[in-house]
C-alpha positions as CSV (number, residue, x, y, z in Angstrom):
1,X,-3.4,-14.3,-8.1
2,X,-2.6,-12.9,-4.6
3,X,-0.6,-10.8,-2.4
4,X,0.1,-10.2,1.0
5,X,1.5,-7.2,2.9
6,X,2.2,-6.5,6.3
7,X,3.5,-3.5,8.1
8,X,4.4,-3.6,11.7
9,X,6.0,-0.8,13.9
10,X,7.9,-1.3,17.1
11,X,7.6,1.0,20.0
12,X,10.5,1.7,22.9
13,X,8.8,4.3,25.7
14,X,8.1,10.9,26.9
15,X,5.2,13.0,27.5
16,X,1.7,15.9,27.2
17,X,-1.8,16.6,28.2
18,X,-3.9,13.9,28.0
19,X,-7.2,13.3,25.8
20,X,-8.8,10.5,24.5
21,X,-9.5,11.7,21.1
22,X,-10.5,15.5,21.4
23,X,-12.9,17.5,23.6
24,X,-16.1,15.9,22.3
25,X,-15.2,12.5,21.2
26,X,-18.9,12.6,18.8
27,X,-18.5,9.6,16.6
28,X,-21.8,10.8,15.1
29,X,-20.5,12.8,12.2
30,X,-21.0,11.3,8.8
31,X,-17.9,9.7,7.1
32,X,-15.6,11.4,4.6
33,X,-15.7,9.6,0.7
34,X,-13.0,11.2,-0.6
35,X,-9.7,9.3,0.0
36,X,-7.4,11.1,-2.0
37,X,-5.3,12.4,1.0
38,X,-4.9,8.6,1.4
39,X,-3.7,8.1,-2.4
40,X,-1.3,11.3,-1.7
41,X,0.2,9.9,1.4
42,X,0.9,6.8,-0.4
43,X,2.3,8.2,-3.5
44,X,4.6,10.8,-1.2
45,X,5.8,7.6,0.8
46,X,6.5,5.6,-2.5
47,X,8.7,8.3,-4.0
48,X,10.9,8.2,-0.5
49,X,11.2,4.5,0.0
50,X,11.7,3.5,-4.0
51,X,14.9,4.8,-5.9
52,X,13.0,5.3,-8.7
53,X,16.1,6.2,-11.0
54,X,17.3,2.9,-10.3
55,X,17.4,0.2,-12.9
56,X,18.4,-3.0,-11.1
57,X,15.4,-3.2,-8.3
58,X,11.8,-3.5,-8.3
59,X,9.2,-2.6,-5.8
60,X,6.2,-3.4,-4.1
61,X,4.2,-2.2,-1.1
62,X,0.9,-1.2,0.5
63,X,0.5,2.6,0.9
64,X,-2.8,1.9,2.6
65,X,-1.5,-0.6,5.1
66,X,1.4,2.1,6.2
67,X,-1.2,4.7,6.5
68,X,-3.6,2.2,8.9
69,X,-0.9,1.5,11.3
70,X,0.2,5.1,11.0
71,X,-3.2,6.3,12.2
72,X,-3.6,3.8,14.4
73,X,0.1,5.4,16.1
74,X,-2.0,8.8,15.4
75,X,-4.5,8.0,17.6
76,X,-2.3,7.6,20.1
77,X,-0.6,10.7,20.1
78,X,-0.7,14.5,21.2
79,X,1.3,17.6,20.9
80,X,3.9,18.1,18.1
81,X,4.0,14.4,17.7
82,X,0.1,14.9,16.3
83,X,0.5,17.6,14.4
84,X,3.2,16.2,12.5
85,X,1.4,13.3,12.0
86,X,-1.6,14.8,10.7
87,X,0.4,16.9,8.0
88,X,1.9,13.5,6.8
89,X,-1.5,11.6,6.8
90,X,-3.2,14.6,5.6
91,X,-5.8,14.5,8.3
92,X,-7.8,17.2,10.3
93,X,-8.6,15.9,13.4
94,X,-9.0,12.1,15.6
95,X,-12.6,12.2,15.5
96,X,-12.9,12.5,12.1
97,X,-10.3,10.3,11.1
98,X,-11.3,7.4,13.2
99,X,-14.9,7.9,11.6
100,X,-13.6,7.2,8.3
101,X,-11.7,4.3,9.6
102,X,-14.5,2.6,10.9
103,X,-16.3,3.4,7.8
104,X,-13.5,1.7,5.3
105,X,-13.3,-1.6,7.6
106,X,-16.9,-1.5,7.7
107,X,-17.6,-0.9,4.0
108,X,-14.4,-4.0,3.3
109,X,-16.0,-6.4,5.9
110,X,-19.6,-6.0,4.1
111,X,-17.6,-6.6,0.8
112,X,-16.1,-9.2,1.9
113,X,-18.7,-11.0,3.8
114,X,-21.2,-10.6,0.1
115,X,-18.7,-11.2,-2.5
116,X,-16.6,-14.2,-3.0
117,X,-15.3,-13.0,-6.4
118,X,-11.8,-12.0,-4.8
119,X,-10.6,-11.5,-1.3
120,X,-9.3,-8.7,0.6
121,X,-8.5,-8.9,4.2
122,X,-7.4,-6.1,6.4
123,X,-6.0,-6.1,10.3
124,X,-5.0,-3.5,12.8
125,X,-3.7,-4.3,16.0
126,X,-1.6,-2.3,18.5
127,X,0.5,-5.2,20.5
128,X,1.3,-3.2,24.2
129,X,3.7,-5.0,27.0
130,X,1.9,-6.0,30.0
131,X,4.0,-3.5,32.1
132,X,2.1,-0.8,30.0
133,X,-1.1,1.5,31.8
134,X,-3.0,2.2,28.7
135,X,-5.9,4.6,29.2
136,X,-9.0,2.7,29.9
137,X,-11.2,5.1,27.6
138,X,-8.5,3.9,24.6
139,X,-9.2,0.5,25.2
140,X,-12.7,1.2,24.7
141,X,-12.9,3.3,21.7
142,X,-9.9,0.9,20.1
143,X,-11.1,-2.5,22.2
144,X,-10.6,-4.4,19.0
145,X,-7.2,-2.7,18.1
146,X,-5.7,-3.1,21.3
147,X,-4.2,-6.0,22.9
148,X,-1.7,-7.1,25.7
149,X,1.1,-8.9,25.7
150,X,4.3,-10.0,27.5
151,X,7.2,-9.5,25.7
152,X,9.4,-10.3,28.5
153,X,8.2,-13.9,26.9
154,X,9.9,-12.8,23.8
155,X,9.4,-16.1,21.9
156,X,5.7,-16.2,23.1
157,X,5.0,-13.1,22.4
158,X,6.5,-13.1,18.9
159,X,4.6,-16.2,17.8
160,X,1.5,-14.1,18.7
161,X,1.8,-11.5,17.1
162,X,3.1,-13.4,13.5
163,X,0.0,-15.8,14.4
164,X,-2.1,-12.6,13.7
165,X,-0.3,-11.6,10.6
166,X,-0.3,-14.9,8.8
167,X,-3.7,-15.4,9.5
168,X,-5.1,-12.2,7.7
169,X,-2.4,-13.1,5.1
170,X,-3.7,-16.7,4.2
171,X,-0.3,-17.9,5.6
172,X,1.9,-15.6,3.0
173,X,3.6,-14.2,5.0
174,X,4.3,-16.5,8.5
175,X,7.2,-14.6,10.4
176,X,7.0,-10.5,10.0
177,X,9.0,-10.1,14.1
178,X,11.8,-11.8,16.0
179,X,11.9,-12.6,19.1
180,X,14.8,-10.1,19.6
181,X,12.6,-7.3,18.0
182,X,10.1,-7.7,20.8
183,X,12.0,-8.5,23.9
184,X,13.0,-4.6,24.3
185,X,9.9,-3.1,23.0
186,X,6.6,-1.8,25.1
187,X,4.4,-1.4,22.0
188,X,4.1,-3.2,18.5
189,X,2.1,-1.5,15.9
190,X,0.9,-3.9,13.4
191,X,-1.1,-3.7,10.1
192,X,-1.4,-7.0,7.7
193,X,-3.4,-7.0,4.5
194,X,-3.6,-9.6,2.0
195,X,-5.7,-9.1,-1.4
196,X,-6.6,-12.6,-3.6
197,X,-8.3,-12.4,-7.1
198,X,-8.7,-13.5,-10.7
199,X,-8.7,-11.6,-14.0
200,X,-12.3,-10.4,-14.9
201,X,-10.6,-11.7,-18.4
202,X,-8.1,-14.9,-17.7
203,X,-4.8,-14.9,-19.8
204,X,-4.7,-18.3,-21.5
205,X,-1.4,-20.3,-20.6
206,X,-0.9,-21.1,-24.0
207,X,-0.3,-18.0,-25.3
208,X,2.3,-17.5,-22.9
209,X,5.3,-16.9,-24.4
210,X,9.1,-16.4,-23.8
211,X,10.1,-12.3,-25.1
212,X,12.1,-9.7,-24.2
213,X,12.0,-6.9,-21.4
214,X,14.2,-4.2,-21.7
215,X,15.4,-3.1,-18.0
216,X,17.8,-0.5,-20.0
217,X,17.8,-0.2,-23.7
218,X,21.2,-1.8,-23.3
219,X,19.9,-4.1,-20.7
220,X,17.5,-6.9,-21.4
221,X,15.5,-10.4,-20.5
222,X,13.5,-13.0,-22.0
223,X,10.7,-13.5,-19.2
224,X,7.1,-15.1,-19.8
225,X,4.9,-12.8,-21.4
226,X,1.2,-13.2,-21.1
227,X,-1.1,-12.3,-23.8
228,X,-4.0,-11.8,-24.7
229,X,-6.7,-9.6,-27.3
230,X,-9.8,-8.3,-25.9
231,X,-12.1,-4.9,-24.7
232,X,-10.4,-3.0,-22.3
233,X,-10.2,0.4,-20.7
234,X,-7.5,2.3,-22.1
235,X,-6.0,6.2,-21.9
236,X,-3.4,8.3,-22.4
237,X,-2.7,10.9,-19.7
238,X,-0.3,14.0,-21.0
239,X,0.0,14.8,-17.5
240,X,1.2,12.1,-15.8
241,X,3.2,10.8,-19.5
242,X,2.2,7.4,-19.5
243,X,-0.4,4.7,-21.4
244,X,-2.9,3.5,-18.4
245,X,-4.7,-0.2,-19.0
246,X,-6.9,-1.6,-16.8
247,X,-7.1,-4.7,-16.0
248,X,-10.3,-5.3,-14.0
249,X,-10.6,-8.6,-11.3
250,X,-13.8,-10.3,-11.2
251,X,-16.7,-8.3,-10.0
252,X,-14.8,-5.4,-11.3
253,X,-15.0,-3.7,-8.0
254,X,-11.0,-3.9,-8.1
255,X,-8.8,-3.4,-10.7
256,X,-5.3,-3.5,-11.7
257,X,-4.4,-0.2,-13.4
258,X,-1.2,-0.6,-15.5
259,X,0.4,2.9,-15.9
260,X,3.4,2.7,-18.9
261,X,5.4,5.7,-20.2
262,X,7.3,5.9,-22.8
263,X,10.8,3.9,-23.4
264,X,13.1,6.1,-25.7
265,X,16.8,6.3,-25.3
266,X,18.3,9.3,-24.3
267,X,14.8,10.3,-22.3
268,X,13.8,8.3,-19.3
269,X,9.9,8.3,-19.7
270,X,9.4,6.6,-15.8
271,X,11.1,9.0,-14.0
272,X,9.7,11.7,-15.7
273,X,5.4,10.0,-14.6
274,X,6.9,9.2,-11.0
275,X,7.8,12.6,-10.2
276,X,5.0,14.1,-11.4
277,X,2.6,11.1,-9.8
278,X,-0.5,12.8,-7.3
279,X,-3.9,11.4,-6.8
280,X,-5.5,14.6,-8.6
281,X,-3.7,13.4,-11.6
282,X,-4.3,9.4,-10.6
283,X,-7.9,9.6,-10.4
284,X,-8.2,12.2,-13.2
285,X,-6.5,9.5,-15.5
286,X,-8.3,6.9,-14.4
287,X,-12.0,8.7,-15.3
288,X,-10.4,9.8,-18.4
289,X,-10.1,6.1,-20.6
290,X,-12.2,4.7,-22.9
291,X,-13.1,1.0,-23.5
292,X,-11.4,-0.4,-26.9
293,X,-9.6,-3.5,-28.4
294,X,-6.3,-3.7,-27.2
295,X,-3.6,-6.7,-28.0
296,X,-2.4,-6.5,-24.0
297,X,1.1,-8.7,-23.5
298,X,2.4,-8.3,-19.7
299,X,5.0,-10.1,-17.7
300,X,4.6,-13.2,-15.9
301,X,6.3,-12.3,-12.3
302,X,6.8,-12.7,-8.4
303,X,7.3,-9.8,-6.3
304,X,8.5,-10.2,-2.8
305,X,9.5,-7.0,-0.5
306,X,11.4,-6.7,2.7
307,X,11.0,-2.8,4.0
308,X,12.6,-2.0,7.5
309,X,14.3,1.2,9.0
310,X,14.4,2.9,5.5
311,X,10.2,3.4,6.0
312,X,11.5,5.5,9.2
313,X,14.0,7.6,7.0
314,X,10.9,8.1,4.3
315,X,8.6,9.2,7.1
316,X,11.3,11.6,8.7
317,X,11.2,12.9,5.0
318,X,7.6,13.6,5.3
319,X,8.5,15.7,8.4
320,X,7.7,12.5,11.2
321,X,10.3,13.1,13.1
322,X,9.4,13.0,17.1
323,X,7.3,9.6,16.8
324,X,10.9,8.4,16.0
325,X,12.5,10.0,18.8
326,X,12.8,9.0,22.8
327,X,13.4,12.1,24.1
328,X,10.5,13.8,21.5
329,X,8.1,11.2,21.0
330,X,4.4,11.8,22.2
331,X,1.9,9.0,22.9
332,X,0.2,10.0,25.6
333,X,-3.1,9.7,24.6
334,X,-2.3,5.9,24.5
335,X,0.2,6.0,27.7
336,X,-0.7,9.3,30.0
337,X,3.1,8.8,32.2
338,X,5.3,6.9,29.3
339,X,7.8,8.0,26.6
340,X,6.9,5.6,23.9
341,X,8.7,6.0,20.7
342,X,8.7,4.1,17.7
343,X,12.0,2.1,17.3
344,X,11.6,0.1,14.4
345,X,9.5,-0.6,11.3
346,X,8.9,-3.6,9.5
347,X,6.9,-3.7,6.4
348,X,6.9,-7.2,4.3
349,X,4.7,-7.3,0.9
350,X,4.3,-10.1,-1.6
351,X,2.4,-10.4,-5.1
352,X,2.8,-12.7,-7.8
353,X,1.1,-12.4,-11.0
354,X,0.3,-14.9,-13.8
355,X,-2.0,-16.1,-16.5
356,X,-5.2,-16.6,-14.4
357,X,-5.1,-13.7,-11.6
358,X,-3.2,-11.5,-9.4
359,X,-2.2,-8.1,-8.7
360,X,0.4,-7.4,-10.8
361,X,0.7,-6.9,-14.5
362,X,2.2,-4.4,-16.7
363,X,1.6,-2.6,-20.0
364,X,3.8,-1.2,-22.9
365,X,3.2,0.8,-25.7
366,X,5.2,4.3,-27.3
367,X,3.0,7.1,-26.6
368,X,1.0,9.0,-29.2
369,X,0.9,12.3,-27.2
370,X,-3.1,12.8,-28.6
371,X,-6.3,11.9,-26.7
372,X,-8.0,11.1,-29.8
373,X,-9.5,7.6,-29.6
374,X,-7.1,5.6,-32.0
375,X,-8.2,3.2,-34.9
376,X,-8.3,-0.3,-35.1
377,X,-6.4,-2.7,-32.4
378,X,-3.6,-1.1,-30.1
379,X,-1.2,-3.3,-28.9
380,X,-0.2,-3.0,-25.5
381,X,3.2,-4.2,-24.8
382,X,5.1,-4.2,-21.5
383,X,8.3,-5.0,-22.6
384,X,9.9,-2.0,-20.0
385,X,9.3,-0.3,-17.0
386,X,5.8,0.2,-15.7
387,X,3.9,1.2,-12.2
388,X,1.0,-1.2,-11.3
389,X,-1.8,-0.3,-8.8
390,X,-4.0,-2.7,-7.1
391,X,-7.2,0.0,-7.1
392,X,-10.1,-0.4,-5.4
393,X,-12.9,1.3,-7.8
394,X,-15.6,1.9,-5.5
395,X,-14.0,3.7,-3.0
396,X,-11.4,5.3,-5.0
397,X,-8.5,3.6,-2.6
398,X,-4.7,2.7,-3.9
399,X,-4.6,-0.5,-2.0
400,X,-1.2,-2.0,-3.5
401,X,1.4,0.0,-5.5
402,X,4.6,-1.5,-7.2
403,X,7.0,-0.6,-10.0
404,X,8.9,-4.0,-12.1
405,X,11.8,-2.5,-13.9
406,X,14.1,-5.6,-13.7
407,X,13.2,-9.1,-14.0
408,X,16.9,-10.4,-12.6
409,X,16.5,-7.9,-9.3
């Protein structure tokens, strides 16, 4: 199955001391492997952009694709603009940060470049207008990131930059920016990911069958429900209150982790795991399951997601606030005399799921609030509400986060 996701910012053109990165710009310094401050950005962002409470929409994004074009805005900034970006990306400092950038599109590339069990492609590219004096050491440090354009030439400039995107997406998604999104701008920010693969264990089409998912306990579907019977890893986190399945890809470096609370009238279980949702919790979960037989019956589905000026208002709610802002913005370290600002977001995602792959499946079960390891066969059943995360394993990274509550939204 596959899924695409794209996030693009649009700058406008204010003002501080310049720097390239920081005083001693040593790229030297060993890498960081613990992305949880990544996970916690993403699950921070996710509760501000989704109306969780709400029973008629679903959801779907990349928290990791938001936080690449956010650094790669970070980079570019300085004074209280930084610092409030480094609180809501919970970094320390530029050199450190770009070191662990490198390091993950490194460490992807390799994967990538060895492993043809699935596919997962990742892009970063700030888009500036040719009227634009970017500092020559930026272009050097970000000579691969950076990149020219006239957007006087609206329509040419456009097409260049949705040439970029649906090229890392494997044509999913063609058109993320308008010609009139452009023509005003002096700086588009631009992030595309796109994630392909197959179940480590394929769903057999003919056990597909038509059942019921209940959006409300007063409100239900018959969808396609895929099924299956087989070993997987399964736990129960009190914590977080929710059943967690994983549903590995092939090579098992990433996996779909299915997280599904409980679904009892009068007590709304989802809710309840969202607000209570960190990566301490996550990744505490996800060491915490054991390997069993489990009866595993999931929705067949299509997700597509259309983010704009709401990921600005989610962001402001993180405390970003002056990257948004003409007369506050500051992005000097990318433009020493301009006011850039960023004056609109885009963010497009798309993921289908079905019987042989994807990125998206869901799990169901009432909880038996006990870690013991149960007996015999557990069916899991998701026939309600459930969060599903595209994780990568190795490196601990939420690439794709989504939420199906409704099959008619």
């Amino acid at each position: 199955m596959q899924g695409g996701v794209v996030l693009v910012v649009l700058a406008l053109v204010a003002g501080a001391r310049p720097q390239c990165l920081s005083e001693n710009d040593n790229l030297d310094i060993p890498a960081s492997s613990d992305l949880s401050p990544i996970t916690d950005f993403g699950l921070e962002l996710f509760k501000g952009l989704f109306p969780y409470n709400s029973t008629t929409r679903n959801f779907f994004f990349s928290p990791y694709s938001v936080w690449n074009a956010l650094t790669l805005a970070y980079f570019g900034s300085g004074g209280e603009t930084q610092l409030q970006l480094e609180e809501a990306l919970r970094v320390t400092d530029k050199v450190t940060t770009l070191k662990n950038w490198r390091a993950l599109e490194f460490l992807y590339r390799m994967r990538q470049a060895n492993n043809s069990d699935y596919t997962f492609n990742l892009a970063n590219r700030a888009f500036f207008d040719k009227t634009v004096s970017l500092r020559t050491c930026m272009d050097a440090i970000l000579h691969n990131e950076l990149q020219v354009l006239d957007f006087s030439q609206a329509t040419e400039a456009a097409n260049e930059i949705n040439n970029f995107v649906s090229e890392t997406t494997k044509g999913r998604i063609n058109t993320l920016v308008e010609p009139a999104d452009v023509s005003q701008a002096k700086m588009v920010l631009a992030n595309a990911a796109f994630f392909k693969g197959t179940w480590l264990y394929q769903f057999k089409p003919s056990q597909t069958r038509k059942n019921l998912f209940y959006a409300t306990p007063e409100d239900y579907y018959f969808v396609d429900m895929m099924t299956q019977k087989g070993n997987f890893r399964h736990g129960v986190s009190e914590e977080l209150g929710a059943h967690i399945l994983e549903l590995p890809y092939t090579g098992e470096a990433v996996s779909m982790y299915i997280l599904l609370p409980p679904f009892i009238s009068g007590e709304n279980g989802f809710n309840a795991m969202v607000e209570r949702l960190n990566a301490s919790l996550l990744h505490e979960a996800f060491n915490n399951m054991w390997r069993m037989q489990v009866e595993v019956i999931i929705p067949k589905f299509k997700l597509e997601q259309l983010i704009e000026n709401e990921l600005m208002v989610a962001l402001a709610g993180m405390g970003v606030t002056d990257l948004f802002d003409q007369r506050l913005a500051n992005l000097t370290a990318f433009v020493p005399s301009g006011s850039l600002s960023i004056g609109k977001s885009i963010h497009k995602a798309f993921v289908e799921v079905s019987e042989e792959g994807t990125e998206a499946a869901a799990a169901t079960a009432l909880i038996s609030w006990r870690i013991a390891r149960p007996v015999g066969p557990e069916k899991f059943e998701c026939n309600h509400p459930f969060l599903f995360i595209i994780y990568d394993n190795l490196t601990k990274n939420v690439l794709f986060l989504g939420a199906y509550k409704n099959p008619k939204a």
